[in-house]
Backbone as JSON, one array per atom type, in Angstrom:
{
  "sequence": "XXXXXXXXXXXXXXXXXXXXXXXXXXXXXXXXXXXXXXXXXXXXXXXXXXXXXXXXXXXXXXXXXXXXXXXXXXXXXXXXXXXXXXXXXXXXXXXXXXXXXXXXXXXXXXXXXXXXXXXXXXXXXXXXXXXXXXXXXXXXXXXXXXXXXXXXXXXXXXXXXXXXXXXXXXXXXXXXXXXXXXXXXXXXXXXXXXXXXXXXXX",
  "N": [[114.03, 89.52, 98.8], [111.57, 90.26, 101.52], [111.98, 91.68, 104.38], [112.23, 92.01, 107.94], [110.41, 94.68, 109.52], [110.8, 96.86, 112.51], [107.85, 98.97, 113.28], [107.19, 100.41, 115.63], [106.63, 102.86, 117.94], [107.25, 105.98, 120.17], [104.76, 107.64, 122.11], [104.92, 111.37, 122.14], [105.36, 114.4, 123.15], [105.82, 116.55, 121.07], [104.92, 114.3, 119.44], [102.2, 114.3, 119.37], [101.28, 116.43, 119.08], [102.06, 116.7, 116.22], [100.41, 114.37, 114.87], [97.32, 116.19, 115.84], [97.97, 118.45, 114.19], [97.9, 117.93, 111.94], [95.73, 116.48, 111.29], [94.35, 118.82, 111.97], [92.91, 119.99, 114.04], [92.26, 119.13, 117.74], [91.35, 116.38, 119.23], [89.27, 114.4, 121.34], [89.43, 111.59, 119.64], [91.55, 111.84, 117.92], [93.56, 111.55, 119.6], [93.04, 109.43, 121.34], [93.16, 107.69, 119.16], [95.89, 107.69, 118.49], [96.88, 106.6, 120.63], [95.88, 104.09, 120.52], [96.96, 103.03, 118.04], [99.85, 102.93, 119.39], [99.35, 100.86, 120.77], [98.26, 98.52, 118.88], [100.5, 98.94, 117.02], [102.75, 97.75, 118.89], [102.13, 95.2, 120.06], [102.14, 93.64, 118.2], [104.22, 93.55, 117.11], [107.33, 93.19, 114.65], [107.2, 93.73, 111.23], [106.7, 92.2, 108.04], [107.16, 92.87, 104.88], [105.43, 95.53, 103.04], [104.14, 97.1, 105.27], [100.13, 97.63, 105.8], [97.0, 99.07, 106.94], [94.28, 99.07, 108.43], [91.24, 101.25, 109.0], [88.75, 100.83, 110.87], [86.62, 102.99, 110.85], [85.82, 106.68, 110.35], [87.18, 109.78, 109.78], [88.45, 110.91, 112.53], [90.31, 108.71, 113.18], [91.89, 107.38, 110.86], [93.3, 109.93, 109.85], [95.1, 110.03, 112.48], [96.57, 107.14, 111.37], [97.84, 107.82, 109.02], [99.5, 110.41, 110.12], [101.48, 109.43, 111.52], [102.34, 107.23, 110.45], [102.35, 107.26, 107.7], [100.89, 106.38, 106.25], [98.38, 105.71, 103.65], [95.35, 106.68, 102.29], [95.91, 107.08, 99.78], [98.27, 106.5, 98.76], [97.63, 103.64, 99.02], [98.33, 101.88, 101.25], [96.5, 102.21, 103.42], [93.0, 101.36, 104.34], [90.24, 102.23, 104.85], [87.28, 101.19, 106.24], [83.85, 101.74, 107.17], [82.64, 100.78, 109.48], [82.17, 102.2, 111.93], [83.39, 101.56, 114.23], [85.79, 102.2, 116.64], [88.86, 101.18, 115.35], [91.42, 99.22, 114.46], [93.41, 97.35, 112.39], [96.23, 95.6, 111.56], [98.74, 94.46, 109.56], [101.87, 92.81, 107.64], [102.07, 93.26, 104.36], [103.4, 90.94, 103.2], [102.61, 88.9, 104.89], [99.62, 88.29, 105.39], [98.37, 86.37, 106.8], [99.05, 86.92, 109.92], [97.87, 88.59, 110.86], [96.65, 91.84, 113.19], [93.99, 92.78, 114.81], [92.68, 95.65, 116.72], [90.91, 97.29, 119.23], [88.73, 99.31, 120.29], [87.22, 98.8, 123.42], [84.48, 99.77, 125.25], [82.51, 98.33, 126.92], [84.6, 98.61, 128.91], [84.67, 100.62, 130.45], [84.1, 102.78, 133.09], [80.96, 104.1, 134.05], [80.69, 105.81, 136.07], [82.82, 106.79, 137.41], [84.25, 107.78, 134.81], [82.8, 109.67, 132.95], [82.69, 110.95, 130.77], [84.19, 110.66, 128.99], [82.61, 108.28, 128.69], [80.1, 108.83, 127.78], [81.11, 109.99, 125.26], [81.36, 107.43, 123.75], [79.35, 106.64, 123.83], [78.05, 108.43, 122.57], [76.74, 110.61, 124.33], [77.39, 112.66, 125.52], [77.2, 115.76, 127.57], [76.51, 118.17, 125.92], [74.76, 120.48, 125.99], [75.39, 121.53, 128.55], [78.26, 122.16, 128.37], [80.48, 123.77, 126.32], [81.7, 122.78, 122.96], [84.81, 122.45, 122.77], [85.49, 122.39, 125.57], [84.0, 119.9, 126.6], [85.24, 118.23, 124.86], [88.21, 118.89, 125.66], [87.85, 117.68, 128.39], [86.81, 115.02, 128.27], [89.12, 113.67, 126.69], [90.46, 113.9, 129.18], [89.58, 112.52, 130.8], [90.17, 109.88, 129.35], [92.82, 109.88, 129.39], [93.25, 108.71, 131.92], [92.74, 106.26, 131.76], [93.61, 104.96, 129.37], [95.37, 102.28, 128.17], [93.94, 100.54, 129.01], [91.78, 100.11, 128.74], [91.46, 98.92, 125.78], [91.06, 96.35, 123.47], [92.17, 92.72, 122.17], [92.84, 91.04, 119.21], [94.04, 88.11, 117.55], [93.97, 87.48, 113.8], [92.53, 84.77, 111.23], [93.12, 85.64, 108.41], [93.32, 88.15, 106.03], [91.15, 89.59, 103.87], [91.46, 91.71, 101.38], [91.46, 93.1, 98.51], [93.54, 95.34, 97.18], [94.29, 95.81, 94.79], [93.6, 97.56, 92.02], [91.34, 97.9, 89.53], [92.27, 98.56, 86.16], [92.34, 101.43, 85.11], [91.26, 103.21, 81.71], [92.07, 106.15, 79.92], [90.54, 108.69, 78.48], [89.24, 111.06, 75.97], [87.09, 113.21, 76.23], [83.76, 113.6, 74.6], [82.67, 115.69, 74.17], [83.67, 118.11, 75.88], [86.29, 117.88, 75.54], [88.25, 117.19, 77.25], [90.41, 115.25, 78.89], [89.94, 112.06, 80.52], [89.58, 109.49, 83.04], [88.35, 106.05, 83.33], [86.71, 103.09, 84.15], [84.78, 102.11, 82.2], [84.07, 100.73, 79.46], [83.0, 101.63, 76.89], [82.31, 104.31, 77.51], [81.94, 107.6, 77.2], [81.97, 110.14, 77.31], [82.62, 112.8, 79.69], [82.14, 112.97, 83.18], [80.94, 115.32, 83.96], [80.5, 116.84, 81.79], [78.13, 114.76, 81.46], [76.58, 115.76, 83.34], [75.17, 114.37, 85.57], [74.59, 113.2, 88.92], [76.49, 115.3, 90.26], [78.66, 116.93, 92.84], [78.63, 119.56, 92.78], [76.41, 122.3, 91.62], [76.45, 124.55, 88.72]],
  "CA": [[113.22, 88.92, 99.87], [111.22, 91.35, 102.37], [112.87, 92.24, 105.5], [111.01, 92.1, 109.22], [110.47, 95.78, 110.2], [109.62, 97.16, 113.62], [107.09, 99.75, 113.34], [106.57, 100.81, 116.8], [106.8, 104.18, 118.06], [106.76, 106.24, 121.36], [103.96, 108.81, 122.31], [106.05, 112.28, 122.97], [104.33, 115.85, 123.54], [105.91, 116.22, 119.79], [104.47, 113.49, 118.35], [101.0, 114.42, 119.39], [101.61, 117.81, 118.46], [102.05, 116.14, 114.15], [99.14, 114.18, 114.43], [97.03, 117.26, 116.03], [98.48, 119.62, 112.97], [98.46, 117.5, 110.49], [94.23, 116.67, 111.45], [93.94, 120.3, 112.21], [92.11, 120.82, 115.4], [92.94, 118.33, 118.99], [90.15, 116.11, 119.19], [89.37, 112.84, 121.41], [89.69, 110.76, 118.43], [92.75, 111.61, 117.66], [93.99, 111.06, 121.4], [92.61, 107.9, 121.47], [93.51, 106.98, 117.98], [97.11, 107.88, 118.64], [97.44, 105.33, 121.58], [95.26, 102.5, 119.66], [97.83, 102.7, 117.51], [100.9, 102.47, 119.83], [98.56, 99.73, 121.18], [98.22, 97.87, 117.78], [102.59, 98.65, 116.66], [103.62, 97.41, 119.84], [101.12, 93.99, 120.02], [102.1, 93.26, 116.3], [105.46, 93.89, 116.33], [108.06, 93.76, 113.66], [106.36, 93.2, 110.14], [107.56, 91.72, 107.0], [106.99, 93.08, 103.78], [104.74, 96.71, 103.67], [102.42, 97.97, 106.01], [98.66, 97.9, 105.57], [96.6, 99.42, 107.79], [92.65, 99.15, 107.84], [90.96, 101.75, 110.33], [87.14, 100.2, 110.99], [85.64, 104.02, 110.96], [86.17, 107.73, 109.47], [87.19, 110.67, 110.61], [89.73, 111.73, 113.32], [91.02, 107.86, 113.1], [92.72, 107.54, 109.73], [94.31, 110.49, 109.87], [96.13, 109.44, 113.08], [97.58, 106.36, 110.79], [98.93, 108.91, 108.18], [100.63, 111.04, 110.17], [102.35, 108.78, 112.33], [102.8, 105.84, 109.9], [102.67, 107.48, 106.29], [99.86, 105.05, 105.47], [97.18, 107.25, 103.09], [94.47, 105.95, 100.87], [96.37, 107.37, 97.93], [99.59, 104.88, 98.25], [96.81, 102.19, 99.33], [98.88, 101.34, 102.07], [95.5, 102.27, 104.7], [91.71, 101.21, 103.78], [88.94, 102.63, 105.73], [86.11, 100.13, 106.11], [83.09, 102.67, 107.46], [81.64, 100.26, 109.76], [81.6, 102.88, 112.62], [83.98, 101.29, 114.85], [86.88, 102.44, 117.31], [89.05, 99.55, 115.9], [92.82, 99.39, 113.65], [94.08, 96.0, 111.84], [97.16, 96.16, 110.59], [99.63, 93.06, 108.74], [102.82, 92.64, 106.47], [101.74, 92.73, 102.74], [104.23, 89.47, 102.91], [102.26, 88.19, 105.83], [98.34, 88.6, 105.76], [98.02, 85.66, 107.75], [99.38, 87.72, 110.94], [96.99, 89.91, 111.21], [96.17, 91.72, 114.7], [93.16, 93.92, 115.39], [92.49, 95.83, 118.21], [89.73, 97.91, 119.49], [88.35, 100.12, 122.1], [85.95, 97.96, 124.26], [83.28, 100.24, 125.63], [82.46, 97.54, 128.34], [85.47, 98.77, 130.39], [84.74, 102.09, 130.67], [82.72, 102.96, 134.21], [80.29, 105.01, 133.84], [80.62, 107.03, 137.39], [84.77, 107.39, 137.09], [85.05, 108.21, 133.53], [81.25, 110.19, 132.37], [82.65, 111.98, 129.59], [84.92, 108.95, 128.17], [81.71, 106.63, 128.68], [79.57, 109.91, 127.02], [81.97, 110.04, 123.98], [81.43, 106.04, 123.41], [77.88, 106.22, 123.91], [76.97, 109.49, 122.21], [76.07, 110.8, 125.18], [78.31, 113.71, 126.55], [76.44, 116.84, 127.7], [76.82, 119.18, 125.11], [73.86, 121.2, 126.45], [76.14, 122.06, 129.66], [79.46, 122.44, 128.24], [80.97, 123.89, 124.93], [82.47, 121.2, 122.23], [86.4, 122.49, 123.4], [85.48, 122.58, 126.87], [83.71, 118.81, 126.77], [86.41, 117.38, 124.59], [89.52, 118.77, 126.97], [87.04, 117.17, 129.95], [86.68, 113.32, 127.56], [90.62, 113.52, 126.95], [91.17, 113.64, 130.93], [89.18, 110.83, 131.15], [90.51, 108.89, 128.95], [94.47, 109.75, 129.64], [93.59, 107.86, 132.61], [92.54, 104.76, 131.16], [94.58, 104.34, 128.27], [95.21, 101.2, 127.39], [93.05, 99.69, 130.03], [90.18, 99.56, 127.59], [91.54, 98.48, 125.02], [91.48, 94.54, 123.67], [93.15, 92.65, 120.89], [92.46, 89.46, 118.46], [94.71, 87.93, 116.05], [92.91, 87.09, 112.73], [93.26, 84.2, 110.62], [93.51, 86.5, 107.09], [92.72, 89.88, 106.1], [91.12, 89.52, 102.45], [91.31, 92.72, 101.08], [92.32, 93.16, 97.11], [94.51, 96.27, 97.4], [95.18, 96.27, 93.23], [92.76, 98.76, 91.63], [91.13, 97.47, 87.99], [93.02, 99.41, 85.57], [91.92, 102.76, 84.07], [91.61, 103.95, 80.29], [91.99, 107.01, 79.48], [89.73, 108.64, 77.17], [88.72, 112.19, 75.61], [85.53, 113.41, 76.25], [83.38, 113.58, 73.35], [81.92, 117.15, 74.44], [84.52, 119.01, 76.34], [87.56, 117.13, 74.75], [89.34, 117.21, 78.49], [90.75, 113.65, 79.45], [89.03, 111.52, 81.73], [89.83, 108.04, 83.63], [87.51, 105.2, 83.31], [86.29, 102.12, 84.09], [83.33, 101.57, 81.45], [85.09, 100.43, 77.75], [82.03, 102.25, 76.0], [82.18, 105.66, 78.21], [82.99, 108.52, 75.64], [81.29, 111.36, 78.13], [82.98, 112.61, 81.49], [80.87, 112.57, 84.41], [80.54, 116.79, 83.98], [79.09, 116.96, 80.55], [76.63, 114.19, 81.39], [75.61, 116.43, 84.3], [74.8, 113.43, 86.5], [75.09, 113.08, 90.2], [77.46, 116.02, 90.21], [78.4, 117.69, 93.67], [78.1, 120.98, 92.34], [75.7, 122.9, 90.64], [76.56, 125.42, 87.9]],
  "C": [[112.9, 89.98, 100.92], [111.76, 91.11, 103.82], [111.79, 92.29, 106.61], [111.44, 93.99, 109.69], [109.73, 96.48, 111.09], [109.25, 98.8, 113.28], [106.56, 100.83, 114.57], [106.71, 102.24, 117.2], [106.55, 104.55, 119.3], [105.83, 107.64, 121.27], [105.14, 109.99, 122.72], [104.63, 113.57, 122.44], [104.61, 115.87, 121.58], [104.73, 115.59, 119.0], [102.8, 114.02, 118.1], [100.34, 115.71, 118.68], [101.14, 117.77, 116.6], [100.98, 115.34, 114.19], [97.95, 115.49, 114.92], [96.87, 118.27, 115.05], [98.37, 118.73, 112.27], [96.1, 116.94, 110.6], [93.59, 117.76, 111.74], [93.33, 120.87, 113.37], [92.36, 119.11, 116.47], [91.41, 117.81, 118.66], [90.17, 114.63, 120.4], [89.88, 112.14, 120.89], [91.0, 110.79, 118.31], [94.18, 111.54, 119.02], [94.37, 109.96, 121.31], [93.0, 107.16, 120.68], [95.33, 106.71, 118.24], [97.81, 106.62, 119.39], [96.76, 104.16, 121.56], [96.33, 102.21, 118.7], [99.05, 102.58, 117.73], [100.43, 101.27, 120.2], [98.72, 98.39, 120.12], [99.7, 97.83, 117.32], [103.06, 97.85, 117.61], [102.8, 95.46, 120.35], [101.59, 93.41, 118.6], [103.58, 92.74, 116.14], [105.87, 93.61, 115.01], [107.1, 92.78, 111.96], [106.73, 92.79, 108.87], [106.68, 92.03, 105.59], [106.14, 94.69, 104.38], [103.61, 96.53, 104.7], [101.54, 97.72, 106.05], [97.81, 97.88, 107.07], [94.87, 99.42, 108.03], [92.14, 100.06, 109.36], [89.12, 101.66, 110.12], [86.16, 101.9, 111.29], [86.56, 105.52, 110.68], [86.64, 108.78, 110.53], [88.57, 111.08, 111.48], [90.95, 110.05, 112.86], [92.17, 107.38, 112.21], [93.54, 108.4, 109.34], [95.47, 110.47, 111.42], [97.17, 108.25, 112.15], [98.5, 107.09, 109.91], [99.75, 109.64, 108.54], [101.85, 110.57, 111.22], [103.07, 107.61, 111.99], [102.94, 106.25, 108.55], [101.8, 106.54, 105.55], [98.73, 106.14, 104.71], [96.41, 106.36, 102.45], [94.92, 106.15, 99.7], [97.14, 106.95, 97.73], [98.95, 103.64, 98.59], [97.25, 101.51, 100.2], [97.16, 101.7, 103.23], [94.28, 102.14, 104.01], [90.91, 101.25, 105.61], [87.31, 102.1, 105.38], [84.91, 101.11, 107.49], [81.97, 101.68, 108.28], [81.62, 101.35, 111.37], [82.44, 102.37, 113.99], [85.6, 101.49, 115.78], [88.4, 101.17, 117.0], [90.11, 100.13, 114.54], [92.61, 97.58, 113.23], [95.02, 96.69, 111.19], [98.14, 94.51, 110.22], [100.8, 93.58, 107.46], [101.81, 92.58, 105.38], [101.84, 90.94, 102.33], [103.34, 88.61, 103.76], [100.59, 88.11, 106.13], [97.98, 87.61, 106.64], [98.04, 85.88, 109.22], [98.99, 89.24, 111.12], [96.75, 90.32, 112.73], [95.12, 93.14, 114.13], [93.21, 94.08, 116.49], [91.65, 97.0, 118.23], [89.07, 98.55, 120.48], [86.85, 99.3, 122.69], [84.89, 98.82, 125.39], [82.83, 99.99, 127.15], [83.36, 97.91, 129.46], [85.34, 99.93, 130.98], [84.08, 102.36, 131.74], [82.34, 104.42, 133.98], [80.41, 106.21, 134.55], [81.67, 107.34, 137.29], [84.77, 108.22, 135.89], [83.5, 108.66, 132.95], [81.45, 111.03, 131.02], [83.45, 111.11, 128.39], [83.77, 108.07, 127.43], [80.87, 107.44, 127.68], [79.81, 109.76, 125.49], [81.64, 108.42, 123.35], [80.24, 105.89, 123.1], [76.91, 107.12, 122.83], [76.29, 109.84, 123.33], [76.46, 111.94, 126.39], [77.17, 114.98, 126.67], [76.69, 118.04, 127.21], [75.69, 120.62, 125.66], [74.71, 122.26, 127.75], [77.65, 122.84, 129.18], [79.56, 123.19, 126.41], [82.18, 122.95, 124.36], [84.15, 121.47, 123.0], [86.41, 122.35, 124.87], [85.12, 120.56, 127.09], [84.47, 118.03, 125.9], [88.03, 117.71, 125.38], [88.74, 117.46, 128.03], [87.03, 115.54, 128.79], [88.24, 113.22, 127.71], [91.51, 113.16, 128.27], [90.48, 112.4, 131.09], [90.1, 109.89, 130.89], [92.25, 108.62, 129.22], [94.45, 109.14, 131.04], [93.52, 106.68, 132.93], [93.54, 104.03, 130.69], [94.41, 103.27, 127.61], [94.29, 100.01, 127.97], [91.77, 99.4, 129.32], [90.27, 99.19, 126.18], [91.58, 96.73, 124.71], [91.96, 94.28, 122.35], [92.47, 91.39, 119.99], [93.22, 89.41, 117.33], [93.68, 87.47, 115.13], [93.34, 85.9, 111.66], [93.95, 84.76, 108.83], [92.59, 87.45, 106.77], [92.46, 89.72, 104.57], [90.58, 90.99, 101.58], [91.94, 92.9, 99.45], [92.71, 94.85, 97.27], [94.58, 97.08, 95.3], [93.54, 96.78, 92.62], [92.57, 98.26, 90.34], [91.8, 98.7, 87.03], [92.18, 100.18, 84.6], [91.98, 102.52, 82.58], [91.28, 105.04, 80.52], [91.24, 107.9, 77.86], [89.18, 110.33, 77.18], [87.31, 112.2, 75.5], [85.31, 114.39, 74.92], [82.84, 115.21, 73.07], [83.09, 118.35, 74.86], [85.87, 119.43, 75.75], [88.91, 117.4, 76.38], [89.27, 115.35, 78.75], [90.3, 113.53, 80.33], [89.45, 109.89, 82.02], [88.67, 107.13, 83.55], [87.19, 104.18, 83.36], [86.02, 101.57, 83.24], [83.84, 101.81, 79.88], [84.33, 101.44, 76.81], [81.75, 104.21, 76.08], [82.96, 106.6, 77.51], [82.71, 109.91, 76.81], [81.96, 111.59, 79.54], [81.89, 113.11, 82.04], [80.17, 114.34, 84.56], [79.73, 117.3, 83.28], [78.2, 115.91, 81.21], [76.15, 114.57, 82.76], [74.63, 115.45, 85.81], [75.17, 113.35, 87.7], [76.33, 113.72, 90.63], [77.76, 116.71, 91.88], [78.49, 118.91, 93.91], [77.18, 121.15, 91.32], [76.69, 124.19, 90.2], [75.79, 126.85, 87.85]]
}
């Protein structure tokens, strides 16, 4: 029987440090992401059965869940739904009915206090004036004085996500003779020999 486990975590110079290195370069995003997601552990609390994490947009965000939660697309514990949005859900496996999202709300942000915060939200920072390291330190100060002040929450009634992956065959290609994974029962050709929608050229 699955077990309730709290998830929560505290921000430390450290911690910020392993998400930082582990996304490779300091960014807003991963600022912001960092404390959406103490935001979202600590609103949720303790969770029963695994994990799952869904982060509503690409980029700096998802790798905050990985290196602070161990959630990846390749144990399927985190799904990244590319609708472009500042926004986490997360729920027990055991529990999808206890779902919480939460999300950076835009609306709170003032424009005249916080211009490089509100910039960053809007698409709209002055890159013309500043250089990208210079106008993301200057968004970061903004926003470390917000925090969680712009953030909001909503429980959900269920998160319908199928998680289980249709199952592979394995199959020798008819040309190369290197093994290949596949969907399609009839598919004798990997995707290299038939030269199709490849993202390299030769």
């Amino acid at each position: 029987m699955s077990e309730y486990k709290d998830l929560s975590f505290d921000i430390t110079d450290d911690l910020l440090e392993k998400v930082i290195e582990y996304h490779s370069k300091k960014s807003p995003g991963v600022i912001i992401g960092t404390y959406l997601l103490k935001y979202l552990m600590d609103n949720l609390g303790p969770v029963k059965g695994k994990l799952h994490v869904v982060s509503e947009t690409g980029g700096c965000f998802p790798d905050v869940v990985s290196a602070i939660l161990s959630r990846t697309i390749g144990n399927k514990y985190l799904r990244i739904m590319e609708y472009g949005l500042v926004a986490y859900t997360a729920y027990g496996r055991d529990e999808p009915e206890k779902a919480l999202r939460v999300y950076l709300d835009n609306t709170k942000i003032d424009k005249d206090k916080y211009p490089y915060l509100y910039g960053f939200c809007h698409g709209s920072r002055p890159h013309d004036k500043f250089d990208r390291p210079t106008i993301n330190e200057l968004t970061i100060k903004d926003f470390l004085k917000v925090k969680y002040d712009i953030f909001e929450k909503e429980w959900l009634k269920n998160v319908k996500l199928d998680y289980k992956l249709p199952k592979k065959k394995i199959v020798i290609c008819d040309q190369c003779n290197i093994t290949f994974s596949t969907l399609k029962e009839l598919e004798s050709t990997c995707p290299i020999c038939k030269d199709k929608d490849l993202y390299f050229t030769k």
